[in-house]
N, C-alpha and C positions, 0 to 999 in steps of 0.2 A: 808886667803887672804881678804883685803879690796876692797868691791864692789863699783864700783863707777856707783851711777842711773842717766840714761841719757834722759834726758825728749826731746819726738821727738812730731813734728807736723804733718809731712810731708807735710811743706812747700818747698820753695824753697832753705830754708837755710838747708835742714835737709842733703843734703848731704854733705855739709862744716860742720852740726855738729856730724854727722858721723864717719870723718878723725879725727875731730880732738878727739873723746872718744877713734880710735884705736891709735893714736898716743898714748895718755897716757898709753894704755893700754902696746905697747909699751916699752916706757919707763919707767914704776912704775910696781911693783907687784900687779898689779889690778882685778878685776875680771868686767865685762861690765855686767849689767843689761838697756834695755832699757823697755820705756815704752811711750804707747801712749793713751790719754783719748780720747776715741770716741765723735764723736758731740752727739750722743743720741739723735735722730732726733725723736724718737718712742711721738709719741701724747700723751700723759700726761693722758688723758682718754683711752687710747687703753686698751683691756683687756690680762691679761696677756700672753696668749699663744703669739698674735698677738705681741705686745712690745718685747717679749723675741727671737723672729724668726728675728726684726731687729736688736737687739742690736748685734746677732751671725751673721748677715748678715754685721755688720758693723766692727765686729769682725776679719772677714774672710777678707773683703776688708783690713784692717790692715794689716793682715799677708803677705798677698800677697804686698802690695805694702814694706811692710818693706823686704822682699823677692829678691824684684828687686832691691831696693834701693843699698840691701846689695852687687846685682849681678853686678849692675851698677861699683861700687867700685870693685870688683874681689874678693869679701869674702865669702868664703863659707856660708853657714846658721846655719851650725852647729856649727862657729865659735860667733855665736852672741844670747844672752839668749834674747828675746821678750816677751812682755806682752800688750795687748789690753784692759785696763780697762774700766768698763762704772760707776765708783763708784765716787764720790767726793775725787779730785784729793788728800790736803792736809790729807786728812783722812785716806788715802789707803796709802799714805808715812807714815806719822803717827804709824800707825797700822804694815807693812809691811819691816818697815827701821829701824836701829840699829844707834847706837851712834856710830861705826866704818864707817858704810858708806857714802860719799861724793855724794853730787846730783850735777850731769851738767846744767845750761838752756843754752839754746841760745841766744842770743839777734839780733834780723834783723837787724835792722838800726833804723833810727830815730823817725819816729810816731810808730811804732809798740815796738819799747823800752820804749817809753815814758809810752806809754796804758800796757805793760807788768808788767813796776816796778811800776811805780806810782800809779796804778788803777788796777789790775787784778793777775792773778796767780801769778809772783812772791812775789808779796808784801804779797798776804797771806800765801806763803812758807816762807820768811822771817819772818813775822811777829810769824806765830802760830808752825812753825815745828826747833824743837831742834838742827839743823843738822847743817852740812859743808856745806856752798853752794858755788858754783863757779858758774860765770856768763860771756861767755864771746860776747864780742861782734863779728859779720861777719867780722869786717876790721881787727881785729887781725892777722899780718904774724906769730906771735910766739907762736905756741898754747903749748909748755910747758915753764912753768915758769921758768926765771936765777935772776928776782929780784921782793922781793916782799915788796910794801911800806907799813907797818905797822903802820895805823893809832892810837895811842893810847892816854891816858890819865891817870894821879895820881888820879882824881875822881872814875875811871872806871874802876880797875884793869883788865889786860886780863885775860883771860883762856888762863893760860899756858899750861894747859895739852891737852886745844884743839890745840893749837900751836903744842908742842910737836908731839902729833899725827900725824898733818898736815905733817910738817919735815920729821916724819918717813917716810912716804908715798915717800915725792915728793922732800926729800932735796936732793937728790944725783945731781940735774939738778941746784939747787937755790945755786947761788954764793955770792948773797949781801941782806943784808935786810936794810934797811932803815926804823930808826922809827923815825914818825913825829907825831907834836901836833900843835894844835893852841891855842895858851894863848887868852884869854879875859879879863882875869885881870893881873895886873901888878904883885899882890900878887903872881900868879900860879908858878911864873917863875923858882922861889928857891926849890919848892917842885917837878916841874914838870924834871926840870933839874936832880934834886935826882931821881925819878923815873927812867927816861929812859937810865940814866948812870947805873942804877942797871940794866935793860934788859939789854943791849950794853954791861955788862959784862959776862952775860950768854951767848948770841947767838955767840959774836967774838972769840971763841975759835973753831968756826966750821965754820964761815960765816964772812967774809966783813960784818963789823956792824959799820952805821952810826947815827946822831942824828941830825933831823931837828927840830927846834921851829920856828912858824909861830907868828907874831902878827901885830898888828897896823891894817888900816880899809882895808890896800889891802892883807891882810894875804891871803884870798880866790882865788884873782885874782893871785895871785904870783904863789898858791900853781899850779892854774888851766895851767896861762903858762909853768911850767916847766912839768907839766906829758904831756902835748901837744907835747913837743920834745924828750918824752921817753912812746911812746904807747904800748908797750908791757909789761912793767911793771904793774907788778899784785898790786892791791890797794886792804889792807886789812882791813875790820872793822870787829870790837869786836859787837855781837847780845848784845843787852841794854845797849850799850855805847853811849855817844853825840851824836855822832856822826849816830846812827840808830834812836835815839829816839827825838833829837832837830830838828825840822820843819827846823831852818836855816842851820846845819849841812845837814839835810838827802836832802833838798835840792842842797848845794852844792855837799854832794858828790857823791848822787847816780845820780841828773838830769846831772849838770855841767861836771864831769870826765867820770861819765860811759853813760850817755844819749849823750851828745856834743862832751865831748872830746870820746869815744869811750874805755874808759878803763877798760879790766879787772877786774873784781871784786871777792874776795871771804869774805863771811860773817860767822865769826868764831860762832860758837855758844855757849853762856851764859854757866858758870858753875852751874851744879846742884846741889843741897843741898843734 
């Protein structure tokens, strides 16, 4: 069974993200691991006994509050796997997570998503950890996916088999997929055409399989109005595609759709040699 890691704060959203790890759970053959990194308040100079009595004190405040959280919602405790880390967050996934398992974040709203992907934990989980990540934002009404916008490109081939995978897991719910691209050159258009007509003939024998090409200077603006009238749609990028690694890419797609427009995100990750 595929675990899916659910990264909590116990903020104010942590009960919306909560509901929505059991809904998947749910709905997919999942397994729930949550986890939460303590602040690690212990003085940097404290000697160990003394550092080691707060981190378990901090520990314990965890438990318990993931406890009520859980009671709050009507779930038992035995229904849900917990973990109160005090270790450097990406390193303990790293170490601790498998190339089958899919990570949750949450995303609050607008400054705190902004400082989350642009500047802090997520962006080092994107950047440094191998894995599936799913991102979604509080305004989300649809927290399981029926369509997901496959961001791609003939530079960048996907990871099919992370695709694949992905499907396995969560296609029983996903009814359409949509693959889109944005041309910058006029050249791309014949080879990128070939490209996504080859995906569109793999995925359409199980899925509503569409093909968008973006271009010209309002390519972005176009793209950014139409997911504005479809927010529940899940937006997918390929991990070392343009689209994560181009500054004008990663800024439309992670600040513009999942920062602004509030969309959905998940970030496929790179095939391994």
């Amino acid at each position: 069974m595929k675990r899916l890691i659910v990264l909590i704060d116990f903020s104010a959203y942590t009960e919306t993200i909560l509901k929505l790890a059991f809904e998947w759970r749910k709905s997919y053959d999942v397994s729930l691991k949550f986890i939460f990194k303590i602040p690690g308040l212990a003085p940097t100079l404290a000697n160990s006994p003394s550092k080691n009595q707060i981190i378990d004190f901090e520990k314990k405040e965890a438990e318990k509050a993931f406890s009520d959280a859980l009671k709050k919602l009507g779930v038992p405790r035995g229904e849900a796997d917990f973990l109160a880390i005090d270790r450097q967050l990406t390193h303990f996934l790293s170490e601790e997570t498998s190339s089958e398992d899919m990570l949750l974040l949450g995303l609050k709203g607008t400054g705190f998503l902004k400082k989350l992907l642009i500047g802090s934990t997520a962006t080092d989980i994107i950047n440094h950890l191998n894995r599936l990540i799913i991102a979604l934002p509080k305004s989300i009404e649809q927290a399981i996916p029926t369509k997901l916008a496959l961001a791609c490109h003939v530079k960048y081939p996907l990871n099919e088999q992370a695709l694949s995978n992905l499907l396995d897991t969560i296609g029983n719910t996903v009814e359409e997929i949509e693959l889109l691209t944005i041309l910058t050159e006029k050249e791309e258009r014949t080879d990128s055409e070939a490209y996504l007509d080859k995906l569109k003939a793999k995925f359409s024998t199980h899925y509503k399989c569409t093909v968008k090409l973006y271009e010209g200077s309002d390519a972005f603006g176009i793209i950014k109005k139409r997911y504005r009238q479809f927010p529940d749609d899940y937006l997918v990028l390929q991990k070392g595609s343009r689209t994560l690694n181009d500054q004008l890419f990663r800024k439309f797609f992670i600040n513009d759709l999942v920062h602004d427009g509030q969309t959905p995100l998940m970030v496929l990750p790179f095939e391994e040699a």
